[in-house]
C-alpha positions as CSV (number, residue, x, y, z in Angstrom):
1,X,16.8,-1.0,-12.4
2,X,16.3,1.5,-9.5
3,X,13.3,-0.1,-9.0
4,X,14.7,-3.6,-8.4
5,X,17.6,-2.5,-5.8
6,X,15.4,-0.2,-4.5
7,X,12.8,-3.4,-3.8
8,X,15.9,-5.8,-2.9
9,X,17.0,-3.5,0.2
10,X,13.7,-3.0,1.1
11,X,12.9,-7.0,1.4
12,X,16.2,-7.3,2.8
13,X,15.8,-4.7,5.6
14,X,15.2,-5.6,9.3
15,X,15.2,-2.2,10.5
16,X,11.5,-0.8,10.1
17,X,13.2,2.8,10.5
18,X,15.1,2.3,7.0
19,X,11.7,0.4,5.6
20,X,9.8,3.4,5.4
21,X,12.1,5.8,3.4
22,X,12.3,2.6,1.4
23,X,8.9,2.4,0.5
24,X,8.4,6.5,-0.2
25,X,11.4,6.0,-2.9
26,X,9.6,2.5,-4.3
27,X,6.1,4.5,-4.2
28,X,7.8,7.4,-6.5
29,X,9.6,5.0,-8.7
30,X,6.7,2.7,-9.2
31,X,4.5,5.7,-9.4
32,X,5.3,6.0,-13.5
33,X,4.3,2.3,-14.3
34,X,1.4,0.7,-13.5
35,X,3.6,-2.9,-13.7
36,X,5.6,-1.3,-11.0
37,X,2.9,-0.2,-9.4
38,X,0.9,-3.5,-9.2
39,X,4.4,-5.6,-8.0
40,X,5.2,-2.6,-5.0
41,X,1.4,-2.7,-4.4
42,X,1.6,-7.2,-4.0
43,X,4.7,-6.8,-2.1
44,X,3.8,-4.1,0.3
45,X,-0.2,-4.8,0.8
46,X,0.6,-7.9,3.1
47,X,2.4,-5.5,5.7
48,X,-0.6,-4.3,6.3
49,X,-1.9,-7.8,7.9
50,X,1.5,-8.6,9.3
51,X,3.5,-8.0,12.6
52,X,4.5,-4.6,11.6
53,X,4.9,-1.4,13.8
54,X,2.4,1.4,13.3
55,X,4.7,3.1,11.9
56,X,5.7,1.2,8.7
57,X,1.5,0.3,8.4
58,X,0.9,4.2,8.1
59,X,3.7,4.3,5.7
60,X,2.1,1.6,3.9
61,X,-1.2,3.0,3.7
62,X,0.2,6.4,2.8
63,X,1.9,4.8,-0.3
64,X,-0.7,3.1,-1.7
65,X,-3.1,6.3,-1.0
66,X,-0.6,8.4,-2.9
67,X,-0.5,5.5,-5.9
68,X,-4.3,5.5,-6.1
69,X,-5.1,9.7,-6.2
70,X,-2.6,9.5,-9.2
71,X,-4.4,6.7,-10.7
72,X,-2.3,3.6,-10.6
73,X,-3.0,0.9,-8.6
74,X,-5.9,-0.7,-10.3
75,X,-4.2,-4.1,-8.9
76,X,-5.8,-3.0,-6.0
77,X,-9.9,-4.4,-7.2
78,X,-8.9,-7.3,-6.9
79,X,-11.2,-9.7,-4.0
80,X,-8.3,-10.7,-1.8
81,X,-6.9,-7.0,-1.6
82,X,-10.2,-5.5,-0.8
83,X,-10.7,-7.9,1.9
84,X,-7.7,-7.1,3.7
85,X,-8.8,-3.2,3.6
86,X,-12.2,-4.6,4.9
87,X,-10.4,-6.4,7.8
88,X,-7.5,-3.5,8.1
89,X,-10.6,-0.9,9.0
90,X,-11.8,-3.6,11.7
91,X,-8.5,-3.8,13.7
92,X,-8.9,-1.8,17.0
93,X,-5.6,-1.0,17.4
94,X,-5.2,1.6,14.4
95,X,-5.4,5.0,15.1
96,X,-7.9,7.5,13.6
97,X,-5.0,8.8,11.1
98,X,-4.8,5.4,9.8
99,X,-8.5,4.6,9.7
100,X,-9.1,7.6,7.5
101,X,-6.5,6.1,5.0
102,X,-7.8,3.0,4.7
103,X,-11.1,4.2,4.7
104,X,-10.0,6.7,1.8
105,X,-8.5,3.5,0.3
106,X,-11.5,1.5,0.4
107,X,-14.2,4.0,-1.0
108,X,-11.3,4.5,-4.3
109,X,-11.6,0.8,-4.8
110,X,-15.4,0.6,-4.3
111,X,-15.7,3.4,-6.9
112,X,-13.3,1.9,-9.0
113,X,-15.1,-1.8,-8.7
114,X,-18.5,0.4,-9.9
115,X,-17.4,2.4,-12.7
116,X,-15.7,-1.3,-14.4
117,X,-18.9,-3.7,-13.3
C-alpha cells in the first residue's frame, strides 16, 4: 500500500526536487519484491530518455543500480530496456558520474543476458 501512494505522488509531482526523495523511498520499498521492482523499474526507466534534469536522471540511474547489486531487477533484460542504456551511454551531455552508472548498468544486464542464454 506504501508502495502505491508512494508511486501516485511521485507520478503526480511536478517538482523534480520532491521526485528524487520519491524515487529513493519507491527504490527501498520495491527493493523487497521483484513485482515491485519490475513496475518502479517500467515506470522510472523512461526518465531516463525524457526531458528530465540531470538531477532526477542520476537519481534514476542510482536507483536502478542499487535494485540490480541486490539482485532484483531482472525486468531490466529485456531488448527495449537495454537499448535505452545503449543510447543513455551515447548522449554527450551526461557527465562522467552518470556514464559510470549506466555503464555499471549495462555490463549487469549483459552478464545477466549470458548466464540465462
Amino acid at each position: 500500500r506504501a508502495f502505491k501512494i508512494c508511486m501516485k505522488l511521485m507520478l503526480e509531482c511536478s517538482n523534480e526536487d520532491n521526485l528524487v526523495p520519491l524515487l529513493v523511498s519507491l527504490t527501498k520499498l520495491a527493493s523487497s519484491s521483484t513485482h515491485l521492482t519490475s513496475e518502479l523499474a517500467e515506470v522510472i526507466i523512461p526518465f531516463l530518455v525524457e526531458d528530465k534534469t540531470s538531477h532526477v536522471r542520476a537519481a534514476v540511474l542510482r536507483c536502478l543500480h542499487f535494485l540490480i547489486r541486490r539482485g532484483m531487477c531482472f525486468s531490466l533484460v529485456h531488448e527495449s530496456e537495454t537499448a535505452k542504456f545503449s543510447s543513455l551511454l551515447n548522449q554527450a551531455e551526461l557527465s562522467p558520474d552518470m556514464q559510470l552508472e549506466a555503464l555499471q548498468i549495462f555490463q549487469k544486464i549483459l552478464i545477466y543476458k549470458l548466464c540465462v542464454a
